[in-house]
N, C-alpha and C positions, 0 to 999 in steps of 0.2 A: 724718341718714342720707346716706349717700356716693351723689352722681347719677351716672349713666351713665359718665362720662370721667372720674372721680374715682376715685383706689384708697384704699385705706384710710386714709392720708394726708391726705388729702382733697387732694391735687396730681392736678393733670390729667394724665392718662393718654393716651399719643400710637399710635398704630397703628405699629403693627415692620410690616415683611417686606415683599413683597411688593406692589404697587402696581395699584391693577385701574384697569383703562378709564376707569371712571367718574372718578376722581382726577384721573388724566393729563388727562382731559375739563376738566376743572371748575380745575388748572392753566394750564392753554395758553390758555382764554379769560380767565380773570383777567390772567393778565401782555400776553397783545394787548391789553386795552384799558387796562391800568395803569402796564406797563413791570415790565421784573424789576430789581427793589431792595426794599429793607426786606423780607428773606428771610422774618420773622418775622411781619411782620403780615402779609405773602401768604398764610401758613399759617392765619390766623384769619380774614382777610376774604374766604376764596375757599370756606370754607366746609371745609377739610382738616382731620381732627384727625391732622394732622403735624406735627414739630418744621421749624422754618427749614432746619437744614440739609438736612434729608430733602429738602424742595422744590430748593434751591438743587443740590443736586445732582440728582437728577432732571430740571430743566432744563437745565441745564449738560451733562449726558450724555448723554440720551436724547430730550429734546423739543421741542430748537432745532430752528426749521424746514432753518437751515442747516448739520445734520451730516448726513456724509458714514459711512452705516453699512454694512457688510456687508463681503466679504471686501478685504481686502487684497492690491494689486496687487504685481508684481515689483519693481515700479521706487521702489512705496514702500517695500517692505520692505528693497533694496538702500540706500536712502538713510536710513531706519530705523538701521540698520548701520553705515552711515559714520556717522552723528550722535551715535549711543551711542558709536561710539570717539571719535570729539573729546569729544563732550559730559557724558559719563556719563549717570548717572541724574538729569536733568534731562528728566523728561518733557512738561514745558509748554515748553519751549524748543523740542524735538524737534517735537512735536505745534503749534507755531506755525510749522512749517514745511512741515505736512501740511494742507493749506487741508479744513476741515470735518473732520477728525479729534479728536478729542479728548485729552487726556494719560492719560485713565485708559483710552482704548481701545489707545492705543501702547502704556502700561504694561504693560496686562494680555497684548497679545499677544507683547511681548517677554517675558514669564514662561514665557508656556505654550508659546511657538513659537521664539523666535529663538533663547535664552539654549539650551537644548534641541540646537539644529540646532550651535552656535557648541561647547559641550561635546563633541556625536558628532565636527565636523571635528577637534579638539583632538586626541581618542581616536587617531581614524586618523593623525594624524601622528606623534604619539607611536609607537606601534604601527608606524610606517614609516619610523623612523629610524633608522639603525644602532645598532651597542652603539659604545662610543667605550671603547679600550683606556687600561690604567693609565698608559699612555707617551706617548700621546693628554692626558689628561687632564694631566698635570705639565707638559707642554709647553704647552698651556693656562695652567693655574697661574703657570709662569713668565712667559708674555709677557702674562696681567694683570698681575703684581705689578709686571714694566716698567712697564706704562702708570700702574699708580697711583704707583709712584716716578719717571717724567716726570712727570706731570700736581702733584706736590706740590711739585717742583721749577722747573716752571713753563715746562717744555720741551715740553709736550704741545699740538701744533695740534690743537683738535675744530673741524673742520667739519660743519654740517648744512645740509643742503640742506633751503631754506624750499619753494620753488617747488618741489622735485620729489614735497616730502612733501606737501604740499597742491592736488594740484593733479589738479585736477577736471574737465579740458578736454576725457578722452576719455569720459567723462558724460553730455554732453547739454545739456541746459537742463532737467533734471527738478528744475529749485526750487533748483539753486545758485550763482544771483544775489547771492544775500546773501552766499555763500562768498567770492563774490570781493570786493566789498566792504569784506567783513569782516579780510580778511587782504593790502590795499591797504597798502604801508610807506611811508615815508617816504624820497623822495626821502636826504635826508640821512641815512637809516638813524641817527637818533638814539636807539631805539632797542638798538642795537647798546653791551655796554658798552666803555670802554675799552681799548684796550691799551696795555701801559705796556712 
């Protein structure tokens, strides 16, 4: 006969859902006196009928003494925003630059809030730009097709400005230390490819 935590199978059967007090309790003093590693045997020697990664997440997002929970500041959320446009969907990158945030709390507020507010702005521009006439648009037409028949021909100077797209001076100091760091060239612009 099948014991308590055994399903028909006779495989140990693990608690879904939900996480009560007592759990969280009975984690958090396991890993103080043990350290959090070996996700799996935390789940069997702290007395959890949970799988590893249940804990492993549940530590990691909600139990570390040092996260940082509740709402969301301006200056993080503005910088949220710049990071999602350099970064993309890299939330642990984004979220190591939020001291005590987590990736999956960035993630999820980027789903339900940012991503959200960035489609409304989208609308209203849309919505507030002129119609552009047919004589408009050919004239268009033509001086792309210039630029693609310079640029194939090898007449076309592209310039970008590095320093004025990245640059982050009238900002602050709200955590973009690394920015500059990060985007420091090379004296000899090596670089740079090329020209012939």
């Amino acid at each position: 006969m099948a014991g308590k935590n055994e399903g028909s199978s006779g495989k140990k059967v693990v608690n879904r859902g939900a996480w009560t007090a007592e759990e969280d309790r009975k984690l958090a003093e396991y890993i103080e006196v043990h350290g959090a590693k070996r996700w799996k045997t935390i789940s069997l020697k702290a007395g959890l009928n949970r799988c590893g990664k249940s804990c492993r997440l549940r530590w990691l997002n909600y139990l570390r003494p040092n996260i940082k929970r509740g709402n969301i500041s301006d200056e993080e959320e503005d910088l949220i925003l710049r990071l999602h446009k350099l970064l993309g969907n890299r939330w642990s990158l984004i979220a190591g630059r939020l001291p005590g945030r987590t990736d999956n709390e960035i993630k999820n507020y980027w789903n339900s809030h940012l991503s959200k507010k960035i489609s409304q702005k989208d609308k209203k521009i849309e919505t507030s730009t002129p119609t552009v006439t047919t004589a408009q648009m050919n004239c268009d037409i033509r001086e792309t097709e210039k630029k693609e028949e310079a640029a194939i021909n090898g007449d076309l100077d592209i310039n970008f400005n590095f320093d004025g797209f990245f640059d982050f001076s009238n900002e602050g100091t709200c955590g973009f230390d690394w920015v500059t760091k990060f985007l420091e060239l090379d004296e000899d612009n090596n670089w740079l490819p090329e020209k012939s």
